[in-house]
N, C-alpha and C positions, 0 to 999 in steps of 0.2 A: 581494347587499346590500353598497354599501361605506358607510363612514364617515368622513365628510367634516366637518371641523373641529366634531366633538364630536355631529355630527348625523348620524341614521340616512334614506339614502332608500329608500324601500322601491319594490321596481320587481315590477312584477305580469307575471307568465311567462304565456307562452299556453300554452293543454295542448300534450298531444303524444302522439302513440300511437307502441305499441311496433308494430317489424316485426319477425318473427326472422328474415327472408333479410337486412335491411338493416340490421341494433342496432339501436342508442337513437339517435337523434337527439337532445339534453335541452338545452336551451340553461343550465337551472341548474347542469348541471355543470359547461358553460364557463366559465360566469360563474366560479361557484368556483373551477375552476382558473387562471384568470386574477389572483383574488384572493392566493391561497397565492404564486404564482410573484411576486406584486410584495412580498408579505412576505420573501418567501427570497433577502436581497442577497445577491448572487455578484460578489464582489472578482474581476479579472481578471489575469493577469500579463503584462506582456509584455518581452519580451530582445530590445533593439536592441544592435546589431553595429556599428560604420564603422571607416572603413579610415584610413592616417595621411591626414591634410588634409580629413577627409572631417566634415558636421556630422551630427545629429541629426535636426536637419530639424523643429524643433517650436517652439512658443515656450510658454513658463512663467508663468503671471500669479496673481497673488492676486484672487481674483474680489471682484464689491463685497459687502457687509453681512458682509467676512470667513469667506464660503461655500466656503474649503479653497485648495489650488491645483490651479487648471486649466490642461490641453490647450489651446492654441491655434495657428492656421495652421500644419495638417500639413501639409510640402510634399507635392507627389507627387514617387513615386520614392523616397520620403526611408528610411532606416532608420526612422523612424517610423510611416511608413506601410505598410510591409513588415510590422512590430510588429503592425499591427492597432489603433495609440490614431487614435481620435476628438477631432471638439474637442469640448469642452465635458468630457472626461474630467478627473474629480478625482483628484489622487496623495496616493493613504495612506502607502505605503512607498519608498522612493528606495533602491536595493539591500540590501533587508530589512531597512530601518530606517527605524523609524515618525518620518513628519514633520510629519502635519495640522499638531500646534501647535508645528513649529517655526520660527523664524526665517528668513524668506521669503530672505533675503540667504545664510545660513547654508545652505539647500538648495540655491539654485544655486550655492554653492562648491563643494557636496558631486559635484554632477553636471557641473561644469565639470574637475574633476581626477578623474574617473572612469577615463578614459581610452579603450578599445575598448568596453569593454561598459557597460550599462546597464540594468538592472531594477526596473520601474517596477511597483507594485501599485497600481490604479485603481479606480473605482468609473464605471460607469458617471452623468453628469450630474441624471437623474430619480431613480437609487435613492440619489446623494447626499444628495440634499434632502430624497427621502422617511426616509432615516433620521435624519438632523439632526431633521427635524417630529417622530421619533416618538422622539427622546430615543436613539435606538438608537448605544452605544459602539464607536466607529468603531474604536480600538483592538483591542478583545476581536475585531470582525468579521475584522480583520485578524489577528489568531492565529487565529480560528477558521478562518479559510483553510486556515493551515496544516495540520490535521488530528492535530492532538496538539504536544506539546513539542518546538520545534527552538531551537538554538543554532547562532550562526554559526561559520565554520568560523573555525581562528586560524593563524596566521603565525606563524611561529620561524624565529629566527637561531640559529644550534649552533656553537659552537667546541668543534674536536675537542680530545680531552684524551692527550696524551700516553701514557699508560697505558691506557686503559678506549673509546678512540676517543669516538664520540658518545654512547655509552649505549642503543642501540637499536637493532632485529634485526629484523625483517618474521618474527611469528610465524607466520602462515599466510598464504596466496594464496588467498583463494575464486577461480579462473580464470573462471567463468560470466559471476558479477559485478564482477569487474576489484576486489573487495575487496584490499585490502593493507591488512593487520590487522599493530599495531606491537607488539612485548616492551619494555618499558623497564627498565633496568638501576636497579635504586636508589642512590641518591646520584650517577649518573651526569650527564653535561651535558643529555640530554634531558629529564630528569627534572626538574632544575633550571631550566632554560629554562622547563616548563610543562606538557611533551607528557605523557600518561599509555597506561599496556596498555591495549591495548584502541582506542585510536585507530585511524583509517582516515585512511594516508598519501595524500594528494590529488595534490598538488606537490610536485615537488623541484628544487630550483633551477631554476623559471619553469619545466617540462616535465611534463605529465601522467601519472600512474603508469600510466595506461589507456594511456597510448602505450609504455610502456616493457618489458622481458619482468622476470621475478625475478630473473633473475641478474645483470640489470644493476643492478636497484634493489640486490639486496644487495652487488654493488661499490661498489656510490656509496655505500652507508652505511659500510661498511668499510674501503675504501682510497682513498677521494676524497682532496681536495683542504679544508684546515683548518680549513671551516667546509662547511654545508650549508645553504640558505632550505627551510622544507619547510611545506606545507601541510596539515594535519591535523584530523579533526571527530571527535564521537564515532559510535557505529555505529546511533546513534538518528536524531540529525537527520541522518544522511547517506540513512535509511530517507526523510526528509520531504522532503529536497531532491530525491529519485529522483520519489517518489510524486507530487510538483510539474513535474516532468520539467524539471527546473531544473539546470544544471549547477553545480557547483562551483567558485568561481573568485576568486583572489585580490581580488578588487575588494569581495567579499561578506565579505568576513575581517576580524578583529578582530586589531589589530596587537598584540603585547606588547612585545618587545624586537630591533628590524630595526636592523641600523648604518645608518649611511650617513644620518641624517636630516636632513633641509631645516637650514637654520639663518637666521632673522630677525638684521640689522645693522642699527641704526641710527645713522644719520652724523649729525656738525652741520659743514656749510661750511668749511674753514679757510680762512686768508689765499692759499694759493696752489692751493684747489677739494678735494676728496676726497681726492686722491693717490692714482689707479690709472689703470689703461689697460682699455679695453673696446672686445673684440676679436670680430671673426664670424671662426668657423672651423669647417671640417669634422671630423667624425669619422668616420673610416671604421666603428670596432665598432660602432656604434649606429647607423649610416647617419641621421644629418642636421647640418644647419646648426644650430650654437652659439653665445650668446654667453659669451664667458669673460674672466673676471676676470685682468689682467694688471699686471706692474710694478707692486706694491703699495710704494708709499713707504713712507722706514722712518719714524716719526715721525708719520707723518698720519693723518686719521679715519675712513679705512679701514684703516690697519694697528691704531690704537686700539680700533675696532671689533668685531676677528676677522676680518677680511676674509683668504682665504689665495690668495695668487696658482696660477691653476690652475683653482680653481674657477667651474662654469657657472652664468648667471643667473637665476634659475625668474623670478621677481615683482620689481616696482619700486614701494614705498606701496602691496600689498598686491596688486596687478594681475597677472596673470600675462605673461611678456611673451616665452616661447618659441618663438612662433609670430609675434611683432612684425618689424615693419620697424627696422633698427639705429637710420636717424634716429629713428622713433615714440617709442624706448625715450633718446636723448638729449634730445630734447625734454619728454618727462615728468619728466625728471631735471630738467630747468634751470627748468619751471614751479612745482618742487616747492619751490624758496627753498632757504634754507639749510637744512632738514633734510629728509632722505630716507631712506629702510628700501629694506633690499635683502636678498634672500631669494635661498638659494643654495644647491648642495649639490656633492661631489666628483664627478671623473668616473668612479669606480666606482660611488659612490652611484646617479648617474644610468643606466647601464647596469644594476643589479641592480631598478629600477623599468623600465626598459625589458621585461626577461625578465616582470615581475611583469604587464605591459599596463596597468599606470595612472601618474599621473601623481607625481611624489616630494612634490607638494605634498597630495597623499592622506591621508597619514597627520600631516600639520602641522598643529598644533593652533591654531597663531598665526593660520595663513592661511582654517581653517575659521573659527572663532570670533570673528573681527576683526569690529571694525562695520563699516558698512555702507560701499561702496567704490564706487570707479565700476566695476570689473567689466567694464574695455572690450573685456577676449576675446571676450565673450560677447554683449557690447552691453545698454544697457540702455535703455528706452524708458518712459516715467510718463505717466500720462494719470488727472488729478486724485488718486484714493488709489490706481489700477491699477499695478500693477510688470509688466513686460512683460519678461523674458529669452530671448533666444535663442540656442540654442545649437549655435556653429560657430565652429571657429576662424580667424586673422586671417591678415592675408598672410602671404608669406614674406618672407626676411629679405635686405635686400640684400650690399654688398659691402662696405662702408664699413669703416673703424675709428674711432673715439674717444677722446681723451684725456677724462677727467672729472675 
């Protein structure tokens, strides 16, 4: 018996006899179990991987009557498709953070600066619908996935303290479970930072504790080098990320206080253009091609700015453009008129998002929360109220230099 828009149809079974060599045959039990399994939504997860220059392989759309965002044209071959998503698949979660209702432009920033990894929680297309029809809270299904209380894992930056080091000591080694269980020192810098006892250290400076033996983790804590990036959860939701067979990984983390972060400039034209130089150049530490901020005039509206010569270019008016072609990223610039934003960060900075595998416009609040943009890394495609995002990134960069 199902229930169809307020109405019962009653469907009449034919008998049936029992065998005891062969069971029950019952077609009303099928029936029933057919019913139950379309009442019990099952959210799916899945963790796409790609490599540098490599895409996704998926496109992003706000589907029509504002029925969620969906899957569409999985490539083949794609990390996508490796994934396991379908089209037609709705995304609740975009790296453990709930998005139905959020800002369509705002999710594809969020998965455009993701960087290597990506984890998508989805709903299958029919049990979408069917639980929107039945009022059923898309949110709560998506904690109930989880299987109890999880919290993301969080990110710390640690300056060592001259007397007390960082404040913290690896109280035990579960060796089975690769657990690294943390002591914090009170009134120490990890303390102050955020971290508490009891924490289970993840990461340390971009390397996984699981890859690493104890003696090296309690070197690194104790005689490193003046600071430490370390990644940390409590020993609860590390139980929920296991039980999810979900890795742990800085992209899922909740930032507090990381140095090095992005910084939004915005220029107005002077009489003789910006006054800086913009350069493509190699880096060997981080193995790619950059562009960098050069010969900042002293007096002009890039030195007025904060412009600091040195620094690499993430975004140009909000656009990502590390992956652009130099002319693509001069010509945006001269279309832009007399004012332009330019988003940037050190070459440390950039290398400690390197170690981290995502992008240093990750944790920018400017560059999440900005309206709505062209988005041309990603491309973006409209068809009447449809948003269409795909995501891959753009060429490489050529040879060129620029004066601006």
């Amino acid at each position: 018996m199902r229930s169809i828009s307020g109405r019962q149809d009653v469907i009449e079974l034919p008998r049936f006899t029992f065998n005891p060599k062969e069971g029950i045959d019952n077609p009303a039990l099928v029936i029933t179990d057919d019913f139950e399994s379309d009442r019990n939504l099952q959210p799916k997860l899945h963790q796409l991987r790609r490599v540098e220059g490599q895409n996704f392989g998926f496109y992003l759309q706000r589907a029509t009557d504002n029925q969620g965002l969906q899957i569409t044209d999985v490539d083949p071959w794609s990390p996508a498709e490796h994934s396991g998503l379908k089209e037609g698949d709705r995304v609740l979660e975009v790296n453990d953070e709930y998005v139905v209702n959020m800002d369509f432009y705002k999710v594809a920033r969020k998965i455009q600066s993701c960087g290597q990894h990506l984890f998508l929680l989805v709903l299958k297309r029919a049990d979408y619908e069917q639980a929107v029809c039945s009022g059923v809270d898309l949110q709560m299904l998506a904690k109930a996935y989880k299987g109890g209380p999880c919290c993301r894992p969080r990110l710390y930056h640690i300056n060592r303290h001259q007397h007390c080091g960082l404040g913290m000591t690896l109280s035990s080694v579960e060796v089975l479970k690769r657990h690294c269980i943390l002591s914090i020192r009170t009134g120490g810098p990890a303390e102050k930072a955020g971290v508490r006892s009891g924490d289970r250290l993840v990461w340390i400076n971009g390397v996984r504790t699981s890859n690493l033996t104890h003696n090296f983790i309690n070197k690194s804590l104790k005689k490193s080098a003046d600071s430490v990036t370390v990644l940390v959860i409590d020993g609860e939701s590390e139980s929920c990320y296991i039980r999810r067979k979900m890795p742990i990984l800085p992209v899922l983390a909740v930032d507090y206080n990381l140095p090095y972060s992005a910084k939004t400039m915005h220029l107005v034209k002077g009489p003789d253009g910006y006054g800086f130089l913009l350069r493509q150049e190699k880096l060997l530490d981080i193995q790619r091609t950059v562009h960098v901020l050069r010969e900042v005039d002293k007096g002009s509206p890039a030195e007025e700015a904060g412009m600091i010569a040195g620094d690499l270019l993430l975004a140009v008016n909000g656009e990502p453009v590390e992956c652009m072609e130099h002319e693509d990223i001069v010509q945006r610039v001269r279309k832009s008129g007399t004012r332009v934003s330019f988003t940037a960060i050190s070459i440390p900075g950039r290398r400690l998002f390197k170690e981290l595998g995502i992008s240093p416009l990750f944790f920018h609040d400017e560059f999440i929360n900005q309206d709505d943009c062209v988005l041309g890394q990603i491309g973006i495609q409209t068809a009447q109220v449809l948003h269409q995002l795909y995501f891959q990134p753009s060429a490489r960069l050529n040879s060129s230099n620029r004066r601006t």
